[in-house]
Structures are given as C-alpha cells and as structure tokens.
C-alpha positions as CSV (number, residue, x, y, z in Angstrom):
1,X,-40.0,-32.2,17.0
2,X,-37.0,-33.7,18.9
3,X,-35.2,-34.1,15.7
4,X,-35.7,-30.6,14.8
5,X,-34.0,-29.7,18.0
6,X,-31.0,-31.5,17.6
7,X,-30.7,-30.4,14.4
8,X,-30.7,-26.6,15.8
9,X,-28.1,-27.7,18.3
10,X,-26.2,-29.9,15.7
11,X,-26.1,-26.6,14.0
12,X,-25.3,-24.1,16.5
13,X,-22.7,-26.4,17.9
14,X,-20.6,-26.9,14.2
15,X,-20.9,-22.7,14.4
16,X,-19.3,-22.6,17.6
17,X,-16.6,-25.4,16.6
18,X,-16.1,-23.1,13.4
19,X,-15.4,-20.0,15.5
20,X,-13.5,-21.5,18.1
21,X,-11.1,-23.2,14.9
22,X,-10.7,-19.5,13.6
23,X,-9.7,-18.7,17.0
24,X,-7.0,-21.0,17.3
25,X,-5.8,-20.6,14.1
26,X,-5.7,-16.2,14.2
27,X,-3.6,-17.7,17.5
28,X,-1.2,-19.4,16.2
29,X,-0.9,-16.7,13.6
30,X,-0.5,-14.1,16.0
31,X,2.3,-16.3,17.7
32,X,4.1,-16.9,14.8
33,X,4.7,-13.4,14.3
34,X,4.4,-11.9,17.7
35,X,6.9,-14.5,20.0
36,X,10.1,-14.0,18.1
37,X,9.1,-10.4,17.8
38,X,9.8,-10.0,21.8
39,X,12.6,-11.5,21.6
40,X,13.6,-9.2,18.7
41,X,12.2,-5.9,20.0
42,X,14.0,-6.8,23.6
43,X,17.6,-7.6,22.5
44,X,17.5,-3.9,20.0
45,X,16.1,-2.1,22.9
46,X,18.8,-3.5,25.3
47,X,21.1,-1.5,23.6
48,X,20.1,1.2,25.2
49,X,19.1,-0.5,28.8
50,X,22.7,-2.1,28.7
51,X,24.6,1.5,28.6
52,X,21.9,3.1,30.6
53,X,22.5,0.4,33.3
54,X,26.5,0.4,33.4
55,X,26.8,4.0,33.1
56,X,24.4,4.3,36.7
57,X,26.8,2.5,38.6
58,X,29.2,5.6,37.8
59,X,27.0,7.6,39.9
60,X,24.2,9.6,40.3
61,X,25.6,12.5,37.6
62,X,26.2,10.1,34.8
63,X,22.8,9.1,35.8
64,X,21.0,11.4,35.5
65,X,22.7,13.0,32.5
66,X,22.5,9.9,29.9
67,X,18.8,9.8,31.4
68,X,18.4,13.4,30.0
69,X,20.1,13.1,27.0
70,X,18.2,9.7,26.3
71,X,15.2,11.3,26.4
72,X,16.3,14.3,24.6
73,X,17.3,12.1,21.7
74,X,14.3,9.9,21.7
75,X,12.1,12.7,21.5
76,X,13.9,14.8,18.9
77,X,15.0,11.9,17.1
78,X,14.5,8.3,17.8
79,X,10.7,8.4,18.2
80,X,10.6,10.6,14.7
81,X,12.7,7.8,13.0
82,X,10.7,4.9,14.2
83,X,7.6,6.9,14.0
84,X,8.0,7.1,9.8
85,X,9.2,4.2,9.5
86,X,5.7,2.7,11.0
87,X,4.1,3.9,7.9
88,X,5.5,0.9,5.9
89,X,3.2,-1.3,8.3
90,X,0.5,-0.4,6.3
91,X,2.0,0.4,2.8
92,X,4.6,-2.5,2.6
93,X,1.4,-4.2,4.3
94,X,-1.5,-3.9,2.4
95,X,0.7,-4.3,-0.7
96,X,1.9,-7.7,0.8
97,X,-1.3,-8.8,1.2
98,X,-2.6,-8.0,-2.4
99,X,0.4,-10.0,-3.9
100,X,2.3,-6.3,-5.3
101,X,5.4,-7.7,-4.2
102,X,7.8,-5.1,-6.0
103,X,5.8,-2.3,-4.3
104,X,6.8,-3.9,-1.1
105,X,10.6,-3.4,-2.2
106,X,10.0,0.2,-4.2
107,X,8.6,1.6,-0.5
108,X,11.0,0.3,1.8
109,X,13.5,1.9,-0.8
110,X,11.8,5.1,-0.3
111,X,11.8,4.7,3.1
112,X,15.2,4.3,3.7
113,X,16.1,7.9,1.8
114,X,13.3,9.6,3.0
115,X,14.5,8.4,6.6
116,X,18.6,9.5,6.1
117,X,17.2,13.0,4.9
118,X,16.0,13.3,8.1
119,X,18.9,12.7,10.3
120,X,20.5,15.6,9.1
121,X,18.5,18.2,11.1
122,X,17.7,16.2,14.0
123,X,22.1,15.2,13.9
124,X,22.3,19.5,13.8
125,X,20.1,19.7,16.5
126,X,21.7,17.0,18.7
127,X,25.3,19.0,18.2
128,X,23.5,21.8,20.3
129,X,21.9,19.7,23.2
130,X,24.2,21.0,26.4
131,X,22.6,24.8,25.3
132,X,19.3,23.7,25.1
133,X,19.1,21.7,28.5
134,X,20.4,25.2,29.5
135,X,18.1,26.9,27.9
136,X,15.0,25.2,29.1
137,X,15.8,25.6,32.6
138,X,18.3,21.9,33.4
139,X,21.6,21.8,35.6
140,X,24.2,23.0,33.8
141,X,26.6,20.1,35.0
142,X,24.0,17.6,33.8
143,X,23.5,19.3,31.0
144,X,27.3,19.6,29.5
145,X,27.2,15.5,30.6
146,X,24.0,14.8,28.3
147,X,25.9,16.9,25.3
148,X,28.9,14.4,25.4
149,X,26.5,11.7,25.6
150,X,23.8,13.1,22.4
151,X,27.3,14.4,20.3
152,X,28.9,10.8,20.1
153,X,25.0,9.2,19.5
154,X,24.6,11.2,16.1
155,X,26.5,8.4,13.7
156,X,23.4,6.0,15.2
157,X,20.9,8.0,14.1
158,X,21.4,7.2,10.2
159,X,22.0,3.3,10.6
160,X,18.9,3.6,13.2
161,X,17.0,4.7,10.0
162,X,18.0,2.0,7.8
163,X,17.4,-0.5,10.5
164,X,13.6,0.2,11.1
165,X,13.0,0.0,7.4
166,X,14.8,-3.5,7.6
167,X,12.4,-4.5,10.1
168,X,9.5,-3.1,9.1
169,X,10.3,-4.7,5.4
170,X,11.0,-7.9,6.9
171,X,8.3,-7.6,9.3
172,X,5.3,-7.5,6.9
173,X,6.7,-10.9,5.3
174,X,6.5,-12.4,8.9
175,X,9.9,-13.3,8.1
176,X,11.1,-12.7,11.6
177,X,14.3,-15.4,12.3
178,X,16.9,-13.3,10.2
179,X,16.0,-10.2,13.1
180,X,16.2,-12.5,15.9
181,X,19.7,-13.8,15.0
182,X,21.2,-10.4,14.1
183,X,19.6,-8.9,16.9
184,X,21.0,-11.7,19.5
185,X,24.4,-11.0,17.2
186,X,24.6,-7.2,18.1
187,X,23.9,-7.3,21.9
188,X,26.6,-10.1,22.0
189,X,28.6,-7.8,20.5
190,X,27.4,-4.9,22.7
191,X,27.9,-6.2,25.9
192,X,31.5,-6.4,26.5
193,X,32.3,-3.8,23.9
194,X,30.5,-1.3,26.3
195,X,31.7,-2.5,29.7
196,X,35.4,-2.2,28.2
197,X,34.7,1.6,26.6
198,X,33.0,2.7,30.1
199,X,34.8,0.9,31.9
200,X,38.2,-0.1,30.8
201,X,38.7,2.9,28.2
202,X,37.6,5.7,30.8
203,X,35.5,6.9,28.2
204,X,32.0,7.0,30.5
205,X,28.8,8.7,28.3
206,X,30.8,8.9,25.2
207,X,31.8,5.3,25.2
208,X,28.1,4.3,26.0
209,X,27.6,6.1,23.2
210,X,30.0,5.2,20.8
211,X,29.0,1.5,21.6
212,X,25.5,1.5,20.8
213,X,26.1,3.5,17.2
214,X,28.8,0.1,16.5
215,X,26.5,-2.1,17.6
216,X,23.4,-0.6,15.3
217,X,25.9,-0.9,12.4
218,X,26.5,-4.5,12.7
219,X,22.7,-5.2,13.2
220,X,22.2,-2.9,9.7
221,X,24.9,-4.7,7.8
222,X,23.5,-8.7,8.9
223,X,19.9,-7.6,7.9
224,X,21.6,-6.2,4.9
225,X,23.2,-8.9,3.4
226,X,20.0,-11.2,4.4
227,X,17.8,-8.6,1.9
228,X,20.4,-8.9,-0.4
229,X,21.3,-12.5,-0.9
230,X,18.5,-14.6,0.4
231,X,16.1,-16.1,-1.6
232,X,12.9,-15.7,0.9
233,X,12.9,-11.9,-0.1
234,X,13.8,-12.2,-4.0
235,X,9.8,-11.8,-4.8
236,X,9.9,-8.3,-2.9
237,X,13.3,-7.2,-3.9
238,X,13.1,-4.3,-5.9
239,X,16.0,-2.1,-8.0
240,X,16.7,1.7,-7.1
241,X,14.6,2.9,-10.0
242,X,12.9,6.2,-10.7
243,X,9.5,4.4,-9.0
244,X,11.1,4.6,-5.9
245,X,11.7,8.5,-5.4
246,X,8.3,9.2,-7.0
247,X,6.7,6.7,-3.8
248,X,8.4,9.0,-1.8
249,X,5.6,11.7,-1.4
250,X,3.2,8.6,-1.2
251,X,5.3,7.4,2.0
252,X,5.4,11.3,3.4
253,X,1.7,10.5,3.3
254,X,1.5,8.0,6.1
255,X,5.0,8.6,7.0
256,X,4.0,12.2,8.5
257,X,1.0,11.2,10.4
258,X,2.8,8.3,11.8
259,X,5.8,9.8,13.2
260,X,3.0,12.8,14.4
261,X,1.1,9.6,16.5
262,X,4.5,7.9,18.0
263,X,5.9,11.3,18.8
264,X,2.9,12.8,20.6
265,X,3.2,9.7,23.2
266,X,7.1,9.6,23.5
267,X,7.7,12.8,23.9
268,X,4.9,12.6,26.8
269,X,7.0,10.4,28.6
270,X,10.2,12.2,27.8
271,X,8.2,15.8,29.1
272,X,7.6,13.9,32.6
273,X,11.5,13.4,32.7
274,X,12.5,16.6,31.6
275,X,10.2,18.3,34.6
276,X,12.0,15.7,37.1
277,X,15.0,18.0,36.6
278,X,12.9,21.1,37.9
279,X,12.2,19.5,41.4
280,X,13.8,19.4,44.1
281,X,16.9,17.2,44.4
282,X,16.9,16.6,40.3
283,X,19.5,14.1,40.5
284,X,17.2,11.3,42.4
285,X,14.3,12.7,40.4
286,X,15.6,12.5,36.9
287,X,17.0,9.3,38.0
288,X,14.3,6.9,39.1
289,X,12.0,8.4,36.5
290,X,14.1,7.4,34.0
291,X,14.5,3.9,35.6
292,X,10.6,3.7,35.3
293,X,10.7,4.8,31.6
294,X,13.2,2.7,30.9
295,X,11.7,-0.3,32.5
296,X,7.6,0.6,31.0
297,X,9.8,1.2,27.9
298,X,11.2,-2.6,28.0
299,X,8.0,-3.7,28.4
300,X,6.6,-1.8,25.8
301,X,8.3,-3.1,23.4
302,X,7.0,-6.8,24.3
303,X,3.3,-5.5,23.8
304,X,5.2,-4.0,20.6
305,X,5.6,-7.3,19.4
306,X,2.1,-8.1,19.4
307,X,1.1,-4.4,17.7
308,X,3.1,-5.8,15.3
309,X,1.4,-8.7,14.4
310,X,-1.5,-7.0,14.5
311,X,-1.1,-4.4,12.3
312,X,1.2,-7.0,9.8
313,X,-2.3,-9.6,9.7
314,X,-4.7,-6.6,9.9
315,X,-2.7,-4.9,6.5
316,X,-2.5,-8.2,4.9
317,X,-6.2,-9.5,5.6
318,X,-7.5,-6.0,4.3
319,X,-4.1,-6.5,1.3
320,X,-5.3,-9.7,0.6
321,X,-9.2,-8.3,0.4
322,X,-10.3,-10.0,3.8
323,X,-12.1,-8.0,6.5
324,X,-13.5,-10.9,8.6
325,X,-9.9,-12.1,9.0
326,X,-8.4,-9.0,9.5
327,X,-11.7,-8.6,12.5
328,X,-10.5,-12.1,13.8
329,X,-6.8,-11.1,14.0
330,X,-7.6,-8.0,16.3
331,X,-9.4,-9.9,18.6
332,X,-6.5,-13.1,18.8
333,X,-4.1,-10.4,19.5
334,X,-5.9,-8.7,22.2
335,X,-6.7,-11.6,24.1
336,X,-3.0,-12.6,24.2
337,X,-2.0,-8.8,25.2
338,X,-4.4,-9.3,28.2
339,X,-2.6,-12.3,29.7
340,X,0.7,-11.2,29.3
341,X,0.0,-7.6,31.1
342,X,-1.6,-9.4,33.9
343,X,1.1,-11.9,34.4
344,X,3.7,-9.1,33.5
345,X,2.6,-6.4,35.9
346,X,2.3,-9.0,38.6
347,X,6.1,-10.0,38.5
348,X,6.7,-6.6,38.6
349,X,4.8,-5.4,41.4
350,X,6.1,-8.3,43.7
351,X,9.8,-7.9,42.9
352,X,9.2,-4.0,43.4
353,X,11.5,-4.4,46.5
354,X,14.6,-5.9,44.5
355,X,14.1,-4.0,41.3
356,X,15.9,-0.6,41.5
357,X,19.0,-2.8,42.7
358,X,19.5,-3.5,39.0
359,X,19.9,-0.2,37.7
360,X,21.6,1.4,41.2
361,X,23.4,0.7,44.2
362,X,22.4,3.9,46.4
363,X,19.5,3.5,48.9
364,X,17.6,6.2,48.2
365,X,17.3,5.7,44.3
366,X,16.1,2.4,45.2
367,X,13.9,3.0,48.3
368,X,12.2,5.9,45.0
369,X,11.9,2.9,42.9
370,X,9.9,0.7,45.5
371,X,7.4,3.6,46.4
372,X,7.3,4.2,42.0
373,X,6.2,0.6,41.2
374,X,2.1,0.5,41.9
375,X,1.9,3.5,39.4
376,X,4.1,1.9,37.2
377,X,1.8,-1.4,36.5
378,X,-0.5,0.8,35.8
379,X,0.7,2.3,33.5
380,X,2.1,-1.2,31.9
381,X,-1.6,-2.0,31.6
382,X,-3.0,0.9,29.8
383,X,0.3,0.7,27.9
384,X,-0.7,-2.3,26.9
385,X,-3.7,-1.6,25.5
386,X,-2.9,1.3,23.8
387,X,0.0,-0.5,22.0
388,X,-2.3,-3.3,20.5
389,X,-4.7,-0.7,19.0
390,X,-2.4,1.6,17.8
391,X,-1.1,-1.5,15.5
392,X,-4.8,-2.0,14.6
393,X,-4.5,1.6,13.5
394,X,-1.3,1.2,11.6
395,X,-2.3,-2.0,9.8
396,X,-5.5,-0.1,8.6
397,X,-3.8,3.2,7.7
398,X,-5.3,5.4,10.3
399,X,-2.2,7.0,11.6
400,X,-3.7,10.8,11.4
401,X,-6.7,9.5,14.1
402,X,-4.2,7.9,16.2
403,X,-2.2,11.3,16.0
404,X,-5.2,13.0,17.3
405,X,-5.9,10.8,19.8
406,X,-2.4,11.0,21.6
407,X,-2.9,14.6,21.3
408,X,-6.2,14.7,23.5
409,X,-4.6,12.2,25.9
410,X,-1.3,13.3,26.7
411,X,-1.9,16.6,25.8
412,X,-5.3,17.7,26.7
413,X,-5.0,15.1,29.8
414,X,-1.9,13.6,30.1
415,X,0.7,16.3,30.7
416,X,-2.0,18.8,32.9
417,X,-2.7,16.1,35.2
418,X,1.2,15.8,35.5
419,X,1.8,19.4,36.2
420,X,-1.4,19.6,38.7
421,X,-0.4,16.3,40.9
422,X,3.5,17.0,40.5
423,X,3.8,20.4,41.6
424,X,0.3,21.7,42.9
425,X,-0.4,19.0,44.7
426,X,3.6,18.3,45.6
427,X,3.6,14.8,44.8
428,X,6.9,14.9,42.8
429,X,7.8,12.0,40.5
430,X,4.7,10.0,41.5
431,X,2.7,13.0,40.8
432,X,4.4,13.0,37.4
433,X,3.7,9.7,36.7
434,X,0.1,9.5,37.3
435,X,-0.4,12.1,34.6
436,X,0.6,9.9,32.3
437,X,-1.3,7.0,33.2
438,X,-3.7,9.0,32.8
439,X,-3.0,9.7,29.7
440,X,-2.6,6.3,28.4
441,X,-5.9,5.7,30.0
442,X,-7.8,8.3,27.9
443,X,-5.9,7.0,24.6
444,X,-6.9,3.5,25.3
445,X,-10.9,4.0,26.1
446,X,-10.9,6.1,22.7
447,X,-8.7,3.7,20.7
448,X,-10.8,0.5,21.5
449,X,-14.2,2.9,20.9
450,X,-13.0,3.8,17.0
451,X,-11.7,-0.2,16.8
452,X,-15.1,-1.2,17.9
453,X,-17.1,0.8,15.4
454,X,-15.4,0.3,12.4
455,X,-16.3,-0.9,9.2
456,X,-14.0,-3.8,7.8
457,X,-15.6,-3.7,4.6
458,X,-15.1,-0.3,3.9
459,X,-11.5,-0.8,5.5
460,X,-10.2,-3.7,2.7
461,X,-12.0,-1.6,0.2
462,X,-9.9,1.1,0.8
463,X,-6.8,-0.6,1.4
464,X,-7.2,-2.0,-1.9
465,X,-7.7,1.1,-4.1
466,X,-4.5,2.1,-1.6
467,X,-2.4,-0.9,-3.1
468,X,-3.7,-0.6,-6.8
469,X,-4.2,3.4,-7.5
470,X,-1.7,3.8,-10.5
471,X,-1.4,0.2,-10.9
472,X,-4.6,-0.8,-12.8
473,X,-7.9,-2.4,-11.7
474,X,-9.4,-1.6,-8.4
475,X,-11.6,-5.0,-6.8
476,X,-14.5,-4.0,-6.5
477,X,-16.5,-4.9,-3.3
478,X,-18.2,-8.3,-4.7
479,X,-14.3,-9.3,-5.0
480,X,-13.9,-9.3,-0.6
481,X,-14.6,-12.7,1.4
C-alpha cells in the first residue's frame, strides 16, 4: 500500500516537473523573441515621440497641431499600413513553421506591393488635411499647422510600408538583432537631425516632419541590405516571380481583416483626440490627450513586443503542426505581460507629478497631465491585455473576430461612453479617456473568452491546409503532436 502511494506521488510529481520544464522553456522562448522586440518597437516609435516632444517646447499651437495631424495620419494611414502588414504574422508564420520557406519570401514580396499601392490614396488624402480639420469642425490656425506637418510626412508613408514587411519578415524567423541595430542606427540618426531642422533650420512641423521620413529611409535601406546579403535569410529569400503577384489576393485575405482590427482601435484613440479640439480651451485639451496617447502608445508598443512573440510561436507551433505548444506559448506570454503591466503602471502612477515636465514646460499642461495619470494606468492595463490576445489572434489567423471585437468595444462601448462622460456629464479629457478604457476593457474580457475556448487541434489543422492549399498534401490530423 505505501509503495503504491509513493508511486502515485512519484508520478504526479515527474508531471508537475514536466510542466513546470515546458514552462520555463515557452519562457525563455518568449524572451528570446519578445526582449529585443521592446527595444526594437521603442527606438521606431521614438521617432515620432522625439519630434512630438521638441516641437511642444515651441508652444502650445505647434502642440496641439502635430498632436492633430499625428493622429490624423495614424488613423488614415499609419494604423492601415501596419494593420496589413500584421497579416504576414500569420501567413509568413504558419508557412515558417511548416518548413515552406520560399512562401515566406513570395508573401513578404506581395506584401511590400500591395502596401506601396496603398499609399497612394492615403498620400492624396493627406495633401488635403488643413480642409478636412476644417471641415470636421477644428481651429482653423491648428488646422493650417497640422497640414504643413501631414504634407511633408507623405514621402514616410511608402518606406513606412516597406519597413513593417521587413519586420514582420524578419520577425517570424525570430531573427530580431538586425532590427535592433538599425533601429538604434536611425534614432541616432534622428536625434540631432531633428533638433537642428526645428531648431536650428527654423523649419518647426515641416522639419519634424521631414526628419522622421529620412530617418524611416535609413532604417528601410539597413534591413534591406541585411535581407539581401545575409546568409540567415537565404532559405526564405525568394525572387520577384509571377507567384508573388498571384499571393497577392491571398494576402488581401488576411491583409483586409487585419488592417480592419488595428484600425478600429487606433482610430478610437485618435476619435478621443479629435473631440479634445471641440472643448473648451482645445489647445490644453488636444494637448495633454495627446501626451497620454503618446505615452499609452509607448507603452503599447512594449506589450507589442510580447504580441509578437506570441502570435510568431503561436503561427509556428500551429506551422509546425503543434497545438499543445502553441497552448503553452499563450500562456508564457501572458504571465510575462502581467508583471510588466504591474511594475509598468506602478512607475507611472508615482512619477505622475514629474511626467508632463517631459513633454511641456507650461503649468497648466502639466498640472492636466498629473490629474490624467490614474485613468491612464488603466488603461495601460487593459491595454495590456488586449495586445497579448490580439497576437494570439494574429498567430492563428483570426483577424476578422478580432475586427469584430474592436468594433463592439470601441464602438458599441468605447466611443458612447466617451461622448456621455466627456460632454453630458462635463468631465472633459478625463471623461474622454474613460471611454476608452472602457473600451479596452470590453475587448479584453471577450478576447481572453474566444482564447479560452478554442480548439488548438482544429487551429494547426487549419493552419496547415492554410500553408499547403496549392502546394500538395494536406497532414492529416494523426500527423499533429
């Protein structure tokens, strides 16, 4: 009897040491990916932080008009860009993971045309912005500032496109060091060429603007020359062939749905700031919401990092015929999302005092900034969350849920709640704000509900007929771990 009952705790103790090694081991692949992807995802984004930044300390109308022509620009264009570009995650993904290393090449080919067709009638739109800030109701001196600012961004928009095919293409290899050091490159490059175009040149928004388009054009041409000369990515390197335009309606596939789900929950964000400017005194308002998206934003893109090693181990596991790996991956990454919202939203909330100091020097912007902080770690956390899951979603294809999701939270939610607290209940910017916490509340509870149910069989099943329709035999489901 007693040796019976050691053996039972013999046995459940080696299946506890077994799960706890998987653990570790999803860990360490999650950090593999996911720590020089901060670093990465930070230094591109401070592109945009760096100009916001040294264009405030002009004053509260250069302010408040890059704040609306940034948002303008990410909604319209940015967020469409990257949006498309996230449906390689799962393409260039899942054929990773099942060895179909030319497809990974022939898509991100694809993806790069498909992505320069685009800019031209977002770069037509952009020529118009100063008439249609007017138009929808913004200060007209604000508005003619934003044009100046959105006109000189347009060259950016078609090395922006190139770029997040570059990442995501190098992304799904977890090759990861090449981005780091030609993202460290550009913002070296960045920093004083801004400072002396703003500064030194006179040239305010247009030379923030000019700066960041040179600065994306150096970061394109160093990935570049990687893709094209190193021998990590000869396997996937792929020639401009007839295969790649005819996997161009295959990318519109995912590509559509994709850019639907990022847009939906940008352009949330960038709807908040656009109804700062119909408050009273639209200067401070426009201003310290934009501080706030620009600060959530930064942080973002550090839970980014780990959505991306999510959905690159979650489209290689199911790639690769694996749905208990690709189930182990999603929780690894969760569990490090967790402590680094806590420890982030933490820092943030006790240097509240100190924190609009970096973006302005006038009292009352930072005074705004103090009172803004409690709703903006909350926001951080559901942010969070939501960013994690939505890479699950990516990794497995699911991009037109996740585009019905935003649309119930922000939409159906989200932007109401805004409106109500904002302007019937008079709460202004932190009326605003709570809408879309709100939001990302809603789209975090039904993310992790559809995570939780689903069927990782079924997912590598499909992801493999995915990788091998019109290539030749599909596994059959015998054929998964």
């Amino acid at each position: 009897m007693f040796m019976e009952k050691q053996s039972i705790e013999e046995g459940e103790g080696g299946k506890w040491n077994t799960k706890w090694g998987v653990f570790v081991q999803e860990l360490k692949k999650v950090s593999h990916i996911a720590a020089p992807m901060v670093t990465v995802t930070i230094l591109q984004y401070m592109l945009q932080v760096v100009s916001v930044m040294m264009v405030g300390h002009l004053g509260q109308l250069a302010l408040s008009s890059v704040a609306i022509a940034t948002s303008l620009t990410n909604v319209t264009g940015f967020s469409l860009l990257f949006g498309m570009a996230c449906a390689l995650e799962t393409l260039c993904g899942q054929a990773h993971g099942a060895e179909q290393y030319q497809r990974v090449g022939t898509f991100t080919y694809s993806a790069v045309i498909c992505l320069l067709l685009v800019c031209i009638p977002i770069s037509v739109l952009w020529i118009y912005t100063d008439k249609l800030l007017i138009l929808i109701g913004q200060d007209p001196l604000i508005s003619v500032e934003a044009g100046k600012f959105s006109m000189w961004l347009i060259p950016s928009l078609f090395s922006y496109a190139i770029l997040q095919s570059l990442v995501r293409y190098l992304q799904i290899q977890s090759v990861i060091l090449p981005m780091l050091l030609s993202s460290v490159a550009s913002l070296c490059f960045h920093l004083p060429l801004c400072w002396a175009l703003i500064f030194k040149l006179k040239l305010g928004n247009a030379g923030a603007s000019l700066a960041i388009c040179l600065s994306y054009v150096l970061n394109v041409i160093l990935l570049g020359l990687y893709v094209k000369y190193s021998s990590v990515c000869k396997k996937t390197r792929a020639s401009l062939s007839k295969d790649v335009f005819l996997s161009m309606g295959k990318f519109f596939q995912y590509a559509i749905p994709s850019a639907v789900m990022v847009c939906l929950e940008w352009s949330s964000f960038e709807v908040v700031i656009l109804l700062g400017g119909l408050l009273p005194n639209p200067k401070l308002e426009t201003s310290v919401l934009s501080i706030c998206l620009t600060i959530t934003s930064l942080h973002y893109l550090v839970q980014y990092s780990f959505s991306a090693a999510a959905s690159t181990l979650v489209s290689n596991e199911l790639g690769a015929g694996k749905p208990r790996a690709a189930r182990d991956a999603v929780f690894a990454v969760l569990v490090l999302s967790v402590l680094e919202f806590i420890i982030a939203s933490t820092i943030i909330f006790f240097c509240r005092y100190i924190l609009g100091y970096a973006f302005s020097n006038e009292m009352d912007v930072v005074n705004y900034v103090k009172d803004m902080t409690p709703f903006l770690c909350l926001s951080i956390i559901m942010d969070s969350l939501q960013a994690v899951l939505s890479g699950v979603a990516r990794g497995c294809g699911w991009q037109h849920i996740g585009a019905y999701v935003n649309l119930g939270a922000y939409y159906v939610v989200g932007i109401p709640v805004a409106l109500f607290l904002g302007f019937g209940l008079h709460l202004k910017g932190e009326g605003l704000w709570s809408g879309l916490v709100a939001g990302a509340t809603v789209q975090s509870i039904l993310l992790a509900i559809i995570t939780c149910l689903t069927n990782w069989e079924k997912q590598a099943m499909e992801a493999r007929r995915r990788v091998f329709e019109g290539v030749g035999k599909i596994p059959t489901h015998n054929e998964l771990d």
